[in-house]
Backbone as CSV, one residue per row, in Angstrom:
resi,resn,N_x,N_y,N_z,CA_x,CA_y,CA_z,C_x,C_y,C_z
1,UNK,-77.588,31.249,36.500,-78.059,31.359,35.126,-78.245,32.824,34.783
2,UNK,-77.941,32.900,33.360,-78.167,34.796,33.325,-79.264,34.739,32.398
3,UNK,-79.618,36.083,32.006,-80.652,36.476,31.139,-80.717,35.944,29.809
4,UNK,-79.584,35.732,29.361,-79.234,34.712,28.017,-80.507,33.200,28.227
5,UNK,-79.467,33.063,29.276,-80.208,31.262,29.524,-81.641,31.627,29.349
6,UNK,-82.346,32.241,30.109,-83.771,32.506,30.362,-84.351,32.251,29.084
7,UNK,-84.008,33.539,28.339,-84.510,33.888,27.455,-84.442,32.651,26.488
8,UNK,-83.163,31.714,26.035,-83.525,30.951,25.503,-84.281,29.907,25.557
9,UNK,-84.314,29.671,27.529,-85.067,28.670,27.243,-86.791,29.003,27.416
10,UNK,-87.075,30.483,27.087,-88.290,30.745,26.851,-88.993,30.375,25.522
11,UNK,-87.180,30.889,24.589,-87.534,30.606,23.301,-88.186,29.032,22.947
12,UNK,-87.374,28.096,23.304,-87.788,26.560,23.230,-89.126,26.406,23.692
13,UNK,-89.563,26.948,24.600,-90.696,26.581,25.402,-91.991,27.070,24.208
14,UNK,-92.040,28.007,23.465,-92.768,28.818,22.968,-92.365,27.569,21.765
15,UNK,-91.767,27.845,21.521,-91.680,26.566,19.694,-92.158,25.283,20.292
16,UNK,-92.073,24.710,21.551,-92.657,23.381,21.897,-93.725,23.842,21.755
17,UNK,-94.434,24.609,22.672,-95.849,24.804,22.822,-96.926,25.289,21.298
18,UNK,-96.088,25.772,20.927,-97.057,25.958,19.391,-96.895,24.731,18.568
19,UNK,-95.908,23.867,18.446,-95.880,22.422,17.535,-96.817,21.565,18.401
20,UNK,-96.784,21.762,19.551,-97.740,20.653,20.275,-99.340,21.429,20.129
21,UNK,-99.493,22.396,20.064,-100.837,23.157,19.795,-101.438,22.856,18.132
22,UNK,-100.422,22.723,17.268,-100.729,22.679,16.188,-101.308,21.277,15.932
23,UNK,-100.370,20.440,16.490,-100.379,19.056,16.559,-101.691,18.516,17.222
24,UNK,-101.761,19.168,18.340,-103.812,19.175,19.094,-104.776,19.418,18.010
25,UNK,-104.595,20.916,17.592,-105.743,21.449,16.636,-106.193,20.460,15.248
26,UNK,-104.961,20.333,14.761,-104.567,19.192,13.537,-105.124,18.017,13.703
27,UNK,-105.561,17.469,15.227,-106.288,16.151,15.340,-107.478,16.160,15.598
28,UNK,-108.025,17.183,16.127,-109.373,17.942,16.324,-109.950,17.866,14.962
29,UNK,-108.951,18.696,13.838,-109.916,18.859,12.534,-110.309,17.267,12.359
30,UNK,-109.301,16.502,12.177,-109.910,15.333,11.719,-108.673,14.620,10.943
31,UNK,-107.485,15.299,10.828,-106.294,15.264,10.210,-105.777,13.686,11.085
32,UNK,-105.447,12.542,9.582,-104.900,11.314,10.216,-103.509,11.400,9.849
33,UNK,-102.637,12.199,8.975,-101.586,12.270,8.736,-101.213,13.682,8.515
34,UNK,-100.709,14.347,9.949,-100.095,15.353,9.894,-98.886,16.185,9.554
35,UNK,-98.969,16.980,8.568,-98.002,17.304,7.895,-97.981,16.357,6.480
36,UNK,-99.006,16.108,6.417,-99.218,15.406,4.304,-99.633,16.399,3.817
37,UNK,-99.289,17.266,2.614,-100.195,17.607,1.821,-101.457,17.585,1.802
38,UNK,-102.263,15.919,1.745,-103.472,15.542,1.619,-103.852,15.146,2.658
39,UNK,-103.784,15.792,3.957,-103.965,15.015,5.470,-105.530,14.356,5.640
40,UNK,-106.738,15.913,5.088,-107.632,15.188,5.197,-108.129,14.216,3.797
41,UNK,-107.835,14.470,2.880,-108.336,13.590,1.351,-107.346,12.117,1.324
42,UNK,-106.746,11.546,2.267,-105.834,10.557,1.665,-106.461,9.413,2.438
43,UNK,-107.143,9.493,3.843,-107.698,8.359,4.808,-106.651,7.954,5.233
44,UNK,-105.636,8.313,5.357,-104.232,7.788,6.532,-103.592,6.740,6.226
45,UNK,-104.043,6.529,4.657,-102.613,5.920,3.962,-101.403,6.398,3.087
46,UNK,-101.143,7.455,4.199,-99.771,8.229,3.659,-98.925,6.991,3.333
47,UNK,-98.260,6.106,4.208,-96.981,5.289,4.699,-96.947,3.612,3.761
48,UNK,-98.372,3.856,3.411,-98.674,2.454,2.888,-97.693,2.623,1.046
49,UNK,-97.132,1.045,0.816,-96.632,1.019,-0.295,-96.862,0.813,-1.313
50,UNK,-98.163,0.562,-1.319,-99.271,0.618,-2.748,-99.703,1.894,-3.097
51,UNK,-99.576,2.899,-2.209,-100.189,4.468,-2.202,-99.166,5.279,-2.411
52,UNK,-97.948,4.791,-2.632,-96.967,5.838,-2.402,-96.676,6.158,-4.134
53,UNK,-95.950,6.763,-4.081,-95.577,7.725,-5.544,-94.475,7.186,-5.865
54,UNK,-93.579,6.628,-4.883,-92.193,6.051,-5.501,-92.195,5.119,-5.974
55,UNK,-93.246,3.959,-5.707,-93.638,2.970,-6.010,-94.323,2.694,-7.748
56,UNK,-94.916,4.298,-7.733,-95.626,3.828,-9.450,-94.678,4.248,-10.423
């Protein structure tokens, strides 16, 4: 393997580790739908079809 390989797969390692860090911290706050807009104001009915926007 050469210095190329390394390095990229340092790169991957570093983008896993911060999406999975974010993804920790994000459940800590209290966040039930990560990556909503309204993660904490919605109560974790992002997915539901009475709540959704396409629907009204």
């Amino acid at each position: 393997m050469s210095t190329v390989d390394y390095i990229a797969i340092a790169a991957v390692a570093l983008i896993l580790g911060a999406a999975i860090r974010h993804l920790v911290l994000a459940k800590k706050r209290g966040e039930k739908c990560i990556g909503c807009p309204y993660a904490k104001e919605c109560g974790g009915n992002c997915g539901n079809s009475k709540n959704s926007t396409k629907n009204k």
